[in-house]
N, C-alpha and C positions, 0 to 999 in steps of 0.2 A: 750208366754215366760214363764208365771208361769206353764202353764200345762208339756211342757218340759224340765222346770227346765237347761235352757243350760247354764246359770250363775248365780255364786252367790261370796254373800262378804267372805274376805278369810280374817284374820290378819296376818298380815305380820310375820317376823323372821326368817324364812329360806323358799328361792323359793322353788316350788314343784322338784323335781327330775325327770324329764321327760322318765329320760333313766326306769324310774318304773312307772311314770305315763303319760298318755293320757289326759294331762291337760296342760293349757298354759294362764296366766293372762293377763288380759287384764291393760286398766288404771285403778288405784286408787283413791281413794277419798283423801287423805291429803300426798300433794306435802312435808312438811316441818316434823317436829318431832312432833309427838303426844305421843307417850308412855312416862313416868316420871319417875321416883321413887323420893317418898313422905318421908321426915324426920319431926323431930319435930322442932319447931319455934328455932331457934341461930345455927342452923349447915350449918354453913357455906359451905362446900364443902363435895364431896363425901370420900374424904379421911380424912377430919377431923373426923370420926368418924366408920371407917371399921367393930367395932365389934356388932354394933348394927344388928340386927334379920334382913333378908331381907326377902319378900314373894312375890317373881318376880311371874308373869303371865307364867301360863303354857306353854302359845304356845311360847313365848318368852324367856322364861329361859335359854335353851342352851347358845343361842349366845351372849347375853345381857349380861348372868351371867359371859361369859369367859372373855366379853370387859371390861366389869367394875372391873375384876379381874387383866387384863391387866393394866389396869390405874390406879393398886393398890398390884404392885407382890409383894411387902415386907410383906403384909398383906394376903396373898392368903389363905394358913394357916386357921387363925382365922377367915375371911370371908368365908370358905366352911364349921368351922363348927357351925357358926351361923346362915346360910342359913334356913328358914323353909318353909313348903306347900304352897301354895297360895291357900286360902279359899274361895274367889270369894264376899270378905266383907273385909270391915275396921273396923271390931268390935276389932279384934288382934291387930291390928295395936292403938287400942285407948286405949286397955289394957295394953299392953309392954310399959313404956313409953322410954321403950331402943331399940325399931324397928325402923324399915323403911318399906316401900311398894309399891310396884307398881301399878302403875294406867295410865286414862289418864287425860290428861291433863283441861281435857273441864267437867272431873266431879266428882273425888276424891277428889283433893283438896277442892270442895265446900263441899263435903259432911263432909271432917275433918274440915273443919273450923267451921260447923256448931255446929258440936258434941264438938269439944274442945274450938271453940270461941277464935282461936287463927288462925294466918298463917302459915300452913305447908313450909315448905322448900322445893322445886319442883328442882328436874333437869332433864331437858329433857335430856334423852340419845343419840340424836342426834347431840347435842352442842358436845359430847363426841366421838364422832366420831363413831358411830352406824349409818350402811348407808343404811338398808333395807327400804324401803316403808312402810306405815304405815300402811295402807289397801291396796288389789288390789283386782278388781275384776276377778275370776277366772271364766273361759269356756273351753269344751273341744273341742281340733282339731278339730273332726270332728262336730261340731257344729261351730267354726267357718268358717269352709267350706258351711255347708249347710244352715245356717243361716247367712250368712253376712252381709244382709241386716239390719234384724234386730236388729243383735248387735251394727250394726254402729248406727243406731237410739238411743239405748241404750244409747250407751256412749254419744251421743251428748246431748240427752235431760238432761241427769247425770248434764254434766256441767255446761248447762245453768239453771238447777236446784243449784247447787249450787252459780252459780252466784244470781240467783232471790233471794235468802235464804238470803247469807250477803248481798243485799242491803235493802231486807225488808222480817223477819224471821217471821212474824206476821202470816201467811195464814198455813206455812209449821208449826209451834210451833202447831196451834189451830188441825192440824189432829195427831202430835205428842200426845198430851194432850188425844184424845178423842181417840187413839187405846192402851196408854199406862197409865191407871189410877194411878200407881206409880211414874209418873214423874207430877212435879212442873214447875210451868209459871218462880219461881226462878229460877230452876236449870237449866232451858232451856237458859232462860236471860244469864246467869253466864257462859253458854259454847258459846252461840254465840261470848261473850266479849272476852273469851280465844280465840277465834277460830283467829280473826280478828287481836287482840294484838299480836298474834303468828304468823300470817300469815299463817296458819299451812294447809291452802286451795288455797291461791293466793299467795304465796310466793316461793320463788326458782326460779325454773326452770318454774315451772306456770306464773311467771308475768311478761315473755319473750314470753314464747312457747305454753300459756295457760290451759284452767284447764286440770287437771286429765292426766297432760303429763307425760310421761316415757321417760327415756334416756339410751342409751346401757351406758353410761360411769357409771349411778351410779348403774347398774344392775352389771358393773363389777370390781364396788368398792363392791359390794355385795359378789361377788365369793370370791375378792381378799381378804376380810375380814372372809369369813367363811372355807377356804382352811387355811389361818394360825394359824386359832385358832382350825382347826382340825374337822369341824363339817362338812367337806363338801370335797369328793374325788379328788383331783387335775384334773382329767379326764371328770371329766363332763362339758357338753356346754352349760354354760350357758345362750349362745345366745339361745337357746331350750327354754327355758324359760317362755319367752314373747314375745310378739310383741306390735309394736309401729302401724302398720299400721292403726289399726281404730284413733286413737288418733293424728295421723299427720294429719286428715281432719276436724278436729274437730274446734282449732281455736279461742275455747271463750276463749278470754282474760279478764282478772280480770277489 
């Protein structure tokens, strides 16, 4: 698998374009809303405070930026031109104390609470009706043709590795710890808790259809959300996209 590289993790925000690329995702890792954007402690809602800096994540910016634009047109204005870069840090985010930021869910907010020792205000974009996949794992056609086998393995051991993780994170934390010397036993602790409280791996559609499952209906709450807001050609099939078939055999339930 690693020598041929036939899949890998992809973040979500808008599906690949098939009708330009030779590539087709397979299932994801996080069934429910994991991306956020982060405010300071008393803001209450996303529109209580529009003119504050936002510094949305790159790969996600287009469609995120127009939904939450959507859910705020009186304000469109003053939110596009407070908008700034995303730096790939919360160090702006701790400087401005008139920003917001995007992150996820399972590790920004600990790391602002750390640094300001206060609770960030979190809203997942999801609740907002942002309907992409959080991750998916991406392979191309002709790899899942020629490797079938193998990817259906993939995805099954994926699952039942996520399942083993939430019910005991202890064995997966200790090879996290010792490939990633910048990550903390806290910060790890602090995202399993999000993960769980969120359901953001067993919930949805997961804790019916089980893990790492995909559904045509919200792939085409996907189109139907990136066709109106402009970011995506009325013409394209989005059934091209993906497929479900490794993931209908698959079956771990939460």
């Amino acid at each position: 698998m690693a020598a041929g590289r036939p899949i890998r993790r992809r973040h979500g925000g808008r599906p690949p374009d098939l009708q330009r690329r030779r590539t087709r995702p397979a299932p994801g890792h996080h069934r429910h809303h994991l991306p956020a954007i982060a405010h300071r402690a008393g803001v209450a809602s996303r529109s209580q405070d529009p003119g504050r800096p936002e510094r949305p994540h790159p790969i996600h910016r287009p469609s995120q930026r127009n939904h939450l634009l959507a859910l705020a047109q009186d304000q469109v204005r003053l939110y596009r031109r407070s908008k700034k870069p995303y730096t790939f840090s919360v160090q702006p985010f701790l400087v401005d104390k008139q920003s917001a930021t995007q992150g996820y869910l399972a590790s920004e907010p600990y790391t602002i609470e750390q640094q300001t020792r206060q609770k960030p205000t979190v809203f997942l974009l999801g609740e907002y009706g942002y309907p992409p996949y959080a991750q998916t794992l991406v392979t191309t056609r002709s790899a899942l043709t020629a490797k079938r086998d193998a990817l259906q393995r993939f995805v099954q051991a994926s699952a039942e590795g996520w399942k083993s993780y939430l019910a005991n994170p202890a064995a997966g934390n200790a090879l996290i710890l010792k490939d990633n010397p910048q990550m903390t036993p806290a910060l790890l602790d602090y995202g399993v808790k999000a993960l769980k409280q969120a359901k953001l791996v067993d919930g949805g559609d997961a804790a019916k259809r089980g893990l790492l499952t995909m559904t045509d209906a919200r792939w085409k709450a996907t189109y139907d959300f990136m066709v109106k807001e402009k970011l995506l050609a009325p013409s394209v099939d989005y059934r091209k996209a993906f497929t479900t078939e490794l993931v209908d055999k698959v079956n771990v339930l939460p």
